[in-house]
VOPATI-556104 format. One record per residue (C-alpha): residue number from 1; x, y negated, z. Coordinates in Angstrom, 1 decimal, padded with zeros to 4 digits, always signed. Each point is the difference from the previous one (the first is absolute). Layout:
# VOPATI-556104
<vexnu:NUM	X:X	Y:Y	Z:Z>;
...
//
This chain:
# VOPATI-556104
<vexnu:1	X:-050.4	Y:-011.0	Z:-003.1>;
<vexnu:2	X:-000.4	Y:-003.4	Z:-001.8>;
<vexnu:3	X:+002.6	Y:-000.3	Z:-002.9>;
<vexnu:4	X:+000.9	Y:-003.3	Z:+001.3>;
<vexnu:5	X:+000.9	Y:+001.7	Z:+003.9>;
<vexnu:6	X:+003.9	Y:-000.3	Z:+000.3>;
<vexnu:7	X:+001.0	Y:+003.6	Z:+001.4>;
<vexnu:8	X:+002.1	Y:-001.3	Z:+002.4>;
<vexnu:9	X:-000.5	Y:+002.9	Z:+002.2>;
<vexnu:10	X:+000.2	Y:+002.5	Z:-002.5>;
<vexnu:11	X:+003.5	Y:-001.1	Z:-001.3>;
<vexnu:12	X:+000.9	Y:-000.3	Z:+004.0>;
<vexnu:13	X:-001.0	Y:+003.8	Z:+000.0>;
<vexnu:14	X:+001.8	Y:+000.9	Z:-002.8>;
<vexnu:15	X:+002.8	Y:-001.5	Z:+001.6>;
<vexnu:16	X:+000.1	Y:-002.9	Z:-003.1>;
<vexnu:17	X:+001.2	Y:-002.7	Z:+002.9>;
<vexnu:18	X:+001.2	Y:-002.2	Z:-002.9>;
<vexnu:19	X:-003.4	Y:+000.2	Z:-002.0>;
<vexnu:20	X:-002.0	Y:-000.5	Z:+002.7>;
<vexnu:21	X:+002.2	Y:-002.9	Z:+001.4>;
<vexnu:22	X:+000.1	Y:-002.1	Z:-003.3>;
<vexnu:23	X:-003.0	Y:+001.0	Z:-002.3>;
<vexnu:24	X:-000.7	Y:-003.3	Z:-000.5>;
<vexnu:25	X:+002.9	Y:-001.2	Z:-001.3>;
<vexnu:26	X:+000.9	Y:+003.2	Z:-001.9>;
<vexnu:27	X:-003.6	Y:-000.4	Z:-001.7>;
<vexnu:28	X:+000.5	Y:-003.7	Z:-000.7>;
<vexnu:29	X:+002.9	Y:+000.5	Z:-001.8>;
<vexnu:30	X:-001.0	Y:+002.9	Z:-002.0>;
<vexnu:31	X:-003.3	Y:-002.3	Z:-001.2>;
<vexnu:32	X:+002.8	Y:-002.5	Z:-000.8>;
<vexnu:33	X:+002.5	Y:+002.2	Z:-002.3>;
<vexnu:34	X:-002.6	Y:+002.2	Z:-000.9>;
<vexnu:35	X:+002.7	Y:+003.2	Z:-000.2>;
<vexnu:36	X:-001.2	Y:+003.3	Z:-001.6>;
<vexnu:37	X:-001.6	Y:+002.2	Z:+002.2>;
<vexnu:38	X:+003.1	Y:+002.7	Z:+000.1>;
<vexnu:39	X:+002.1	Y:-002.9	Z:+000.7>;
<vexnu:40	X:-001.9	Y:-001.1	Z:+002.7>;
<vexnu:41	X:-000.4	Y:+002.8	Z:+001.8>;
<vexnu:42	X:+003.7	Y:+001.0	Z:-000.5>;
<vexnu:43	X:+001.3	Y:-003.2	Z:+001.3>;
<vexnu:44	X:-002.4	Y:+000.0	Z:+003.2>;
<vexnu:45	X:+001.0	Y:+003.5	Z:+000.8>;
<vexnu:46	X:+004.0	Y:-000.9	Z:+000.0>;
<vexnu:47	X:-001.0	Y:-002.6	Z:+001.8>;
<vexnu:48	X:-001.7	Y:+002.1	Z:+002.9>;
<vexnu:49	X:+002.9	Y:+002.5	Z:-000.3>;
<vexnu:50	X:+002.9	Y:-003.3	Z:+000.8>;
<vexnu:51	X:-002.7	Y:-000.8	Z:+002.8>;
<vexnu:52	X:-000.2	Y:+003.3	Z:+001.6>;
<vexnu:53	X:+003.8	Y:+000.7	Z:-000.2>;
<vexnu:54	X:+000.4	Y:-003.4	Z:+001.6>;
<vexnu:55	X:-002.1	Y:+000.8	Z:+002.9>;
<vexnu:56	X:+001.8	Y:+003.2	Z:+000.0>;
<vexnu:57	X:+003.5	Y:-001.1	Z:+000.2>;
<vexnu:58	X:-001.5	Y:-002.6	Z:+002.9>;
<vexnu:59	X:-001.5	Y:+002.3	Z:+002.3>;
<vexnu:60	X:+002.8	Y:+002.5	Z:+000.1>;
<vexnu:61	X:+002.3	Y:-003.5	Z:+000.3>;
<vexnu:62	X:-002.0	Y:-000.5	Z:+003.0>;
<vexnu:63	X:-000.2	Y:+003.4	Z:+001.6>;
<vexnu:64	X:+004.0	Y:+000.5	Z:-000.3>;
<vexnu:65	X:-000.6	Y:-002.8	Z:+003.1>;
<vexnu:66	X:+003.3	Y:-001.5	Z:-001.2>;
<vexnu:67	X:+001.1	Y:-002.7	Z:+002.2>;
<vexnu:68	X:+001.6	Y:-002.9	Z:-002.7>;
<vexnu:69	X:-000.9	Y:+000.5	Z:-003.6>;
<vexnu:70	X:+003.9	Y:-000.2	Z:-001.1>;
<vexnu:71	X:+000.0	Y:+000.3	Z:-003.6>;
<vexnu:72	X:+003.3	Y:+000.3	Z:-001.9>;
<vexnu:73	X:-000.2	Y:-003.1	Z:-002.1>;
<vexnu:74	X:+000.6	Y:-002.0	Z:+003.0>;
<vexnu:75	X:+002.8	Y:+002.3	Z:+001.5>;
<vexnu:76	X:+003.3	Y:-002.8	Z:+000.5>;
<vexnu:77	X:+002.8	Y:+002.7	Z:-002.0>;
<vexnu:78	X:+002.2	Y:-003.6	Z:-000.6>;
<vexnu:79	X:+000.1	Y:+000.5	Z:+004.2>;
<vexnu:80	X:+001.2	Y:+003.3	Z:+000.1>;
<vexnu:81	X:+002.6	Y:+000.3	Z:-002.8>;
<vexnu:82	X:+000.7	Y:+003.1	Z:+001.3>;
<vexnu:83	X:-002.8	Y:+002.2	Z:-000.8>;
<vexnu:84	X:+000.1	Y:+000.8	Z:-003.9>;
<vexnu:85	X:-003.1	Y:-001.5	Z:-000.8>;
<vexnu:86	X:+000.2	Y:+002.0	Z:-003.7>;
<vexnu:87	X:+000.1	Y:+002.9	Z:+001.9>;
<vexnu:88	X:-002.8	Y:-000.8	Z:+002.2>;
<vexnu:89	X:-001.7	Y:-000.6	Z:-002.9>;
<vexnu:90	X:+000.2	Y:+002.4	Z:-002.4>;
<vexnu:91	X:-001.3	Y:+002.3	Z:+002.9>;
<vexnu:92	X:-002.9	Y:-002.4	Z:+000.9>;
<vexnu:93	X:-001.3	Y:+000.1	Z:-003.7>;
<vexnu:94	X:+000.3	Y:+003.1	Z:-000.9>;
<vexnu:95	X:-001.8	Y:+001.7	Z:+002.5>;
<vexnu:96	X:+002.2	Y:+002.9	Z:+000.1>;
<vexnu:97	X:-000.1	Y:-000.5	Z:+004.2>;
<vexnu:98	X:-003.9	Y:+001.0	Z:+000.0>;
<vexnu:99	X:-000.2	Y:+002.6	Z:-003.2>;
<vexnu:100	X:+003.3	Y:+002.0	Z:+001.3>;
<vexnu:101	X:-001.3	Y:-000.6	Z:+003.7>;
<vexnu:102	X:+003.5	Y:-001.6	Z:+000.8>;
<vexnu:103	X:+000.7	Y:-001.2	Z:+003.5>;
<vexnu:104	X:+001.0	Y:-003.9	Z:+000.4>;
<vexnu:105	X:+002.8	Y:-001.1	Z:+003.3>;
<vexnu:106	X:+000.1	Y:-003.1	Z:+000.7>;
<vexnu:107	X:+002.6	Y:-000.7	Z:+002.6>;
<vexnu:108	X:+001.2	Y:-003.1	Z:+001.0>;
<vexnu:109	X:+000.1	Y:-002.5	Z:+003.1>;
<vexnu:110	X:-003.2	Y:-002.2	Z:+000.4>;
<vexnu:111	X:-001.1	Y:-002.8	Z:-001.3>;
<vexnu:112	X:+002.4	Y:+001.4	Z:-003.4>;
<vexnu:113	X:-003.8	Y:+000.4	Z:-002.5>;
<vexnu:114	X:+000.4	Y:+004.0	Z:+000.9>;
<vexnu:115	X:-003.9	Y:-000.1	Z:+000.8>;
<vexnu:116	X:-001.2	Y:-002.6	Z:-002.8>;
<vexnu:117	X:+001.9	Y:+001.6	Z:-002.4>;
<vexnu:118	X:-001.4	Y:+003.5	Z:+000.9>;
<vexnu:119	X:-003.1	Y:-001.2	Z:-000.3>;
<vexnu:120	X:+000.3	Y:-001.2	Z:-002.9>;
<vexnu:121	X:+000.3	Y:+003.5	Z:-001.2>;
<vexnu:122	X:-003.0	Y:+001.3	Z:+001.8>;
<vexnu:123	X:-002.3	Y:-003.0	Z:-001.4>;
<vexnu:124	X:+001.3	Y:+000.7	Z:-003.4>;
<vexnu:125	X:-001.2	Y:+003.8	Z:+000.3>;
<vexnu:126	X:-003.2	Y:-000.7	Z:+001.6>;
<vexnu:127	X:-000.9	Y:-002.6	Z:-003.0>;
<vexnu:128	X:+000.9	Y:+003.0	Z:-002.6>;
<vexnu:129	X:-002.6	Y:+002.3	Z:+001.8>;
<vexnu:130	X:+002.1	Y:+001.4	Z:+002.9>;
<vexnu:131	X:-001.5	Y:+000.2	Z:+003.2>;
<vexnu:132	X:+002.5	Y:-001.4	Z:+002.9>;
<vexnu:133	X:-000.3	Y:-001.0	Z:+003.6>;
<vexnu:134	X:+002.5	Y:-002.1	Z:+002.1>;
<vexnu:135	X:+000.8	Y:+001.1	Z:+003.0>;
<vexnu:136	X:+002.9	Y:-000.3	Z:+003.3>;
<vexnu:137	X:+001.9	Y:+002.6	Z:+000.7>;
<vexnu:138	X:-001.3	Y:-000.4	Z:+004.0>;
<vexnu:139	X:-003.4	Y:+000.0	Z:-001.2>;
<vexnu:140	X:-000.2	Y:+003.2	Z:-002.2>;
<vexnu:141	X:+002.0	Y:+002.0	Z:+002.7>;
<vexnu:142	X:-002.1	Y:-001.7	Z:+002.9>;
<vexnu:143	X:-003.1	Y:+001.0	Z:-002.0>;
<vexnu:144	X:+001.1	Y:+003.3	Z:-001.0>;
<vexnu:145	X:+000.9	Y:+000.6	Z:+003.7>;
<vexnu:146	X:-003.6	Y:-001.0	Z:+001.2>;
<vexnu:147	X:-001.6	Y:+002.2	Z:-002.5>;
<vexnu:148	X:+000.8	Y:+003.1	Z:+001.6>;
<vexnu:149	X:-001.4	Y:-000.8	Z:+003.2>;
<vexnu:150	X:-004.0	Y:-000.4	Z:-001.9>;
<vexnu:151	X:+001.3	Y:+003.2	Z:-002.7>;
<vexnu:152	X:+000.0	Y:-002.6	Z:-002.9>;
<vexnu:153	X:+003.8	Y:+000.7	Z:-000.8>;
<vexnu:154	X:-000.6	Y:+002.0	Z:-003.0>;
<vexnu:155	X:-002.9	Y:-002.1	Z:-001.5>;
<vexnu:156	X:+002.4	Y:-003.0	Z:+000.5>;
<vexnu:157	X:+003.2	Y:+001.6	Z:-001.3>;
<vexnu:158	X:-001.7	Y:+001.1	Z:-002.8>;
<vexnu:159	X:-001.2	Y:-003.6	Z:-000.2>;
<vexnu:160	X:+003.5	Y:-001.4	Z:-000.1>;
<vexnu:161	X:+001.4	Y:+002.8	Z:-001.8>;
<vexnu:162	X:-002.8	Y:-001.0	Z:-003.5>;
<vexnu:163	X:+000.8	Y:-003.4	Z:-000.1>;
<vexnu:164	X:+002.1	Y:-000.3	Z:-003.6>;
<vexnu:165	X:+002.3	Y:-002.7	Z:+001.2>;
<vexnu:166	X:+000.3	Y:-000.5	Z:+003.9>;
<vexnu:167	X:+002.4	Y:-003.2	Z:+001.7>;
<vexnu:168	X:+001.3	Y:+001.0	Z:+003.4>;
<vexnu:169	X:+001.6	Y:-003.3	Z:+000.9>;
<vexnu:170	X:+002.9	Y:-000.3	Z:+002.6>;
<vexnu:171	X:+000.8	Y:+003.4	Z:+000.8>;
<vexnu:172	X:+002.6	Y:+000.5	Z:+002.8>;
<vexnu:173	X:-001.1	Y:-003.8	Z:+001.5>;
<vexnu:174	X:-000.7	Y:+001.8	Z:+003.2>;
<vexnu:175	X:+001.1	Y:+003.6	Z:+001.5>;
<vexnu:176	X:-002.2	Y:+002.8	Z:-000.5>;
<vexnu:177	X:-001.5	Y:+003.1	Z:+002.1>;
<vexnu:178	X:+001.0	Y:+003.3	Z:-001.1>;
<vexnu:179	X:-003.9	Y:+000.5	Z:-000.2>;
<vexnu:180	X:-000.3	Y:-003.2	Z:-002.3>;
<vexnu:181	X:+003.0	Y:+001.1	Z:-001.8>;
<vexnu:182	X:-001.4	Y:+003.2	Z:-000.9>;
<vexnu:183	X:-002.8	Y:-001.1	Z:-001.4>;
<vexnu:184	X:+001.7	Y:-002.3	Z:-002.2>;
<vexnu:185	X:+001.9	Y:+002.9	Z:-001.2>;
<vexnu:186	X:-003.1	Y:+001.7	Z:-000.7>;
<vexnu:187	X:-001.7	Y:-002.7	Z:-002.2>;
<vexnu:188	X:+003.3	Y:-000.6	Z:-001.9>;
<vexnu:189	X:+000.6	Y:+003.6	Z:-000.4>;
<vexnu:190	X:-004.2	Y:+000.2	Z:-001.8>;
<vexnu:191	X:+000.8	Y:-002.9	Z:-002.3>;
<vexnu:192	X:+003.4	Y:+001.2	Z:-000.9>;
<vexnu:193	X:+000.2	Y:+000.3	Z:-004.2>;
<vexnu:194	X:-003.9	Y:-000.5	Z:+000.1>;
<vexnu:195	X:-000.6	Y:-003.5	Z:+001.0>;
<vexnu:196	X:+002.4	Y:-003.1	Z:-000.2>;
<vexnu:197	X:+000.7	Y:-001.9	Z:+003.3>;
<vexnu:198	X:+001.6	Y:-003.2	Z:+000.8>;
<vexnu:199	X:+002.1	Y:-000.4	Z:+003.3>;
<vexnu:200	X:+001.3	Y:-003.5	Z:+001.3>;
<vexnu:201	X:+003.1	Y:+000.6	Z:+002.4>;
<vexnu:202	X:+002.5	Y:-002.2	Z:+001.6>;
<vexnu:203	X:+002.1	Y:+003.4	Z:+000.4>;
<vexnu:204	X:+002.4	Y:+001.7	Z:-002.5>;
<vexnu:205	X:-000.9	Y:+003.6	Z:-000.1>;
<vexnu:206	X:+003.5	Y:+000.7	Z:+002.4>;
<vexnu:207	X:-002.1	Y:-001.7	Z:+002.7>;
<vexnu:208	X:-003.4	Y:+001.6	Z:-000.3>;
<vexnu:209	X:+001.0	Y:+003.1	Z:+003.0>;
<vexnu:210	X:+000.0	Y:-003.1	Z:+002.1>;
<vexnu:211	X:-003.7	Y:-000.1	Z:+000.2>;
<vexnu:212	X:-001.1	Y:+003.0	Z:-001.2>;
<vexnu:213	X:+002.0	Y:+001.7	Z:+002.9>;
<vexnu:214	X:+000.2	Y:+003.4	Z:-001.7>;
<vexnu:215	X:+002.8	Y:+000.7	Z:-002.0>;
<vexnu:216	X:-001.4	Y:+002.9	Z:-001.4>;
<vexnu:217	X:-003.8	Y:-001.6	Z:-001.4>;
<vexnu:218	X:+002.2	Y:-002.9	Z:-001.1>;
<vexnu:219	X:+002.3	Y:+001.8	Z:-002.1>;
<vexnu:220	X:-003.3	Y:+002.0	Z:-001.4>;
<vexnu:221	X:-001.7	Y:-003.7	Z:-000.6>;
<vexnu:222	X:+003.0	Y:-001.3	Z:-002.2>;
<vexnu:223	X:+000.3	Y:+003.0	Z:-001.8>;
<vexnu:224	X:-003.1	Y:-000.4	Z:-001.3>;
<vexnu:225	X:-000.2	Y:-003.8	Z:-000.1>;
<vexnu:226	X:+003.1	Y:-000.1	Z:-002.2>;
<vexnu:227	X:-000.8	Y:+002.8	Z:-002.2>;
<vexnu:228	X:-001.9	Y:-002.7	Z:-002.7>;
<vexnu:229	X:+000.0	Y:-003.6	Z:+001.1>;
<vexnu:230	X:+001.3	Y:-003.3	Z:-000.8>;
<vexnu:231	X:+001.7	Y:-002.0	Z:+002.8>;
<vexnu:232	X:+000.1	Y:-003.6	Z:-000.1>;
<vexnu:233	X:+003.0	Y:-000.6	Z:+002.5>;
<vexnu:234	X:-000.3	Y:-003.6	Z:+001.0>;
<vexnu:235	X:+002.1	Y:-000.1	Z:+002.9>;
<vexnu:236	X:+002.2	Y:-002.6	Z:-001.4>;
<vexnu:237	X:-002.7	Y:-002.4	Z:-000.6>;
<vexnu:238	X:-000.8	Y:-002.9	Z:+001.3>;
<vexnu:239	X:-003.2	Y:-001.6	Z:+002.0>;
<vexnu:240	X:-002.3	Y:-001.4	Z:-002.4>;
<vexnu:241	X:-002.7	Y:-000.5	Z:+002.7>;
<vexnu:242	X:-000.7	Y:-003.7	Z:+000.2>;
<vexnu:243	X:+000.5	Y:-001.6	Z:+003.5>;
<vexnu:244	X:-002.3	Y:-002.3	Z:+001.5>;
<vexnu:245	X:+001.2	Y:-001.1	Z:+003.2>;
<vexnu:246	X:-001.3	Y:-003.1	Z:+002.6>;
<vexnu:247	X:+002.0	Y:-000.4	Z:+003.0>;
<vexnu:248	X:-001.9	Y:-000.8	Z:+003.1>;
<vexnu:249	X:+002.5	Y:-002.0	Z:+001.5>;
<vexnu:250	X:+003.0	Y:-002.6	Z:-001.1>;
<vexnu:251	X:+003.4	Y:+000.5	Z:+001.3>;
<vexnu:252	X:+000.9	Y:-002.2	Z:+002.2>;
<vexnu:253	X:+003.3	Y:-001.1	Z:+001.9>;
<vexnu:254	X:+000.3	Y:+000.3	Z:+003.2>;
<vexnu:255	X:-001.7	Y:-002.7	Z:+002.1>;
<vexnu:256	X:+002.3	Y:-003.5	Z:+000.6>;
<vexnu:257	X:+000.2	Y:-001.3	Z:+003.5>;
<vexnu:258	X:-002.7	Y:-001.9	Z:+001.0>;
<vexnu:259	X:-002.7	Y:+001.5	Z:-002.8>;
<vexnu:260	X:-003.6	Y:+000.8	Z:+001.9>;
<vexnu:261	X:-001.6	Y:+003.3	Z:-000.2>;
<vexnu:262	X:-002.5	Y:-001.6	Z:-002.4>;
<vexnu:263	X:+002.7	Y:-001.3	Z:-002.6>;
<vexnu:264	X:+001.5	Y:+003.5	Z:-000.3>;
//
């Protein structure tokens, strides 16, 4: 190899993305501050390491398939006066609801932030190394159901169950099937003190045996739900969700005497 050959596709091998990307420039520079070798080998490879953890934090950003990147910078607290936003976020900076695997509730009506706001959290863990998903509650049971007609339910439980932080949004929104139900109960009962997971609910815990349908697997559920979580009860709150409304029609009075079909 020719000393002057730019190993682009060595430094691709070696998984150097950054190198590879901007040798050039990197090279341009160096010729122009002239560093000490140790520095500049030090300061590319720090470089590389920000790039790689970039791409990193990306890619598991992406495969979390979250629907709306909600970030809490941009949560509206002035909105909801109700929710103790010191609270909130001494929780959120800390941590402690990923490293003691501590369960988040979000209840509240829609349209109140309960979603943005929870995702808030799960974008905050996934940027500190976590890997998340996002995910319905019909979905995951739906799936979960489906999986045991192909004998894919334990590969996909165990799937769900490894996640480090998993969203189940709107839980309750519609009635469930004892099968579904069971299932749920399952996945929670495998993540329980292992794994943290976020729930999204318009229902207070006193109204989850309305669609779980079995007071017994309910009672079991909460028991373990409640055992280490933090619930964010936002019930009170109002709708933040902006409204964009175009009416198809005017309103009219009724038509005078005399006023053709054409006029009206």
């Amino acid at each position: 190899m020719s000393n002057n050959k730019v190993p682009i596709e060595e430094l691709r091998t070696l998984g150097l993305h950054n190198l590879a990307e901007n040798w050039n420039l990197i090279v341009k520079k160096a010729n122009e501050k002239r560093p000490s070798y140790h520095r500049f080998l030090a300061e590319t490879l720090i470089e590389e390491y920000h790039n790689t953890a970039e791409r990193a934090r990306l890619a598991r950003l992406k495969r979390a398939k979250i629907p709306e990147m909600w970030v809490m910078e941009t949560f509206p607290f002035r909105k909801q006066p109700r929710l103790k936003r010191d609270l909130v976020m001494q929780l959120y900076d800390s941590l402690l609801f990923m490293t003691g695997s501590q369960d988040l509730i979000f209840i509240g009506p829609t349209g109140c932030g309960k979603t943005g706001l929870a995702t808030a959290f799960l974008v905050h863990a996934v940027n500190q190394g976590f890997r998340g998903l996002f995910v319905d509650f019909s979905e995951i049971v739906d799936r979960l159901v489906q999986s045991q007609g192909d004998y894919s339910e334990c590969k996909l439980m165990k799937k769900y169950s490894a996640y480090d932080v998993l969203l189940i949004d709107e839980v309750g929104y519609l009635s469930s099937q004892p099968e579904q139900v069971s299932l749920f109960f399952d996945l929670m009962r495998r993540r329980h003190r292992r794994k943290t997971t976020i729930i999204t609910t318009q229902l207070g815990f006193d109204e989850w045996g309305g669609f779980l349908h079995d007071p017994h697997l309910t009672a079991a559920l909460l028991d373990r739900i409640t055992v280490n979580c933090a619930v964010f009860n936002m019930k009170d709150c109002i709708s933040i969700r902006p409204k964009n409304i175009v009416y198809a029609t005017n309103k009219q009075s009724s038509a005078e005497p005399g006023d053709s079909a054409d006029e009206q």
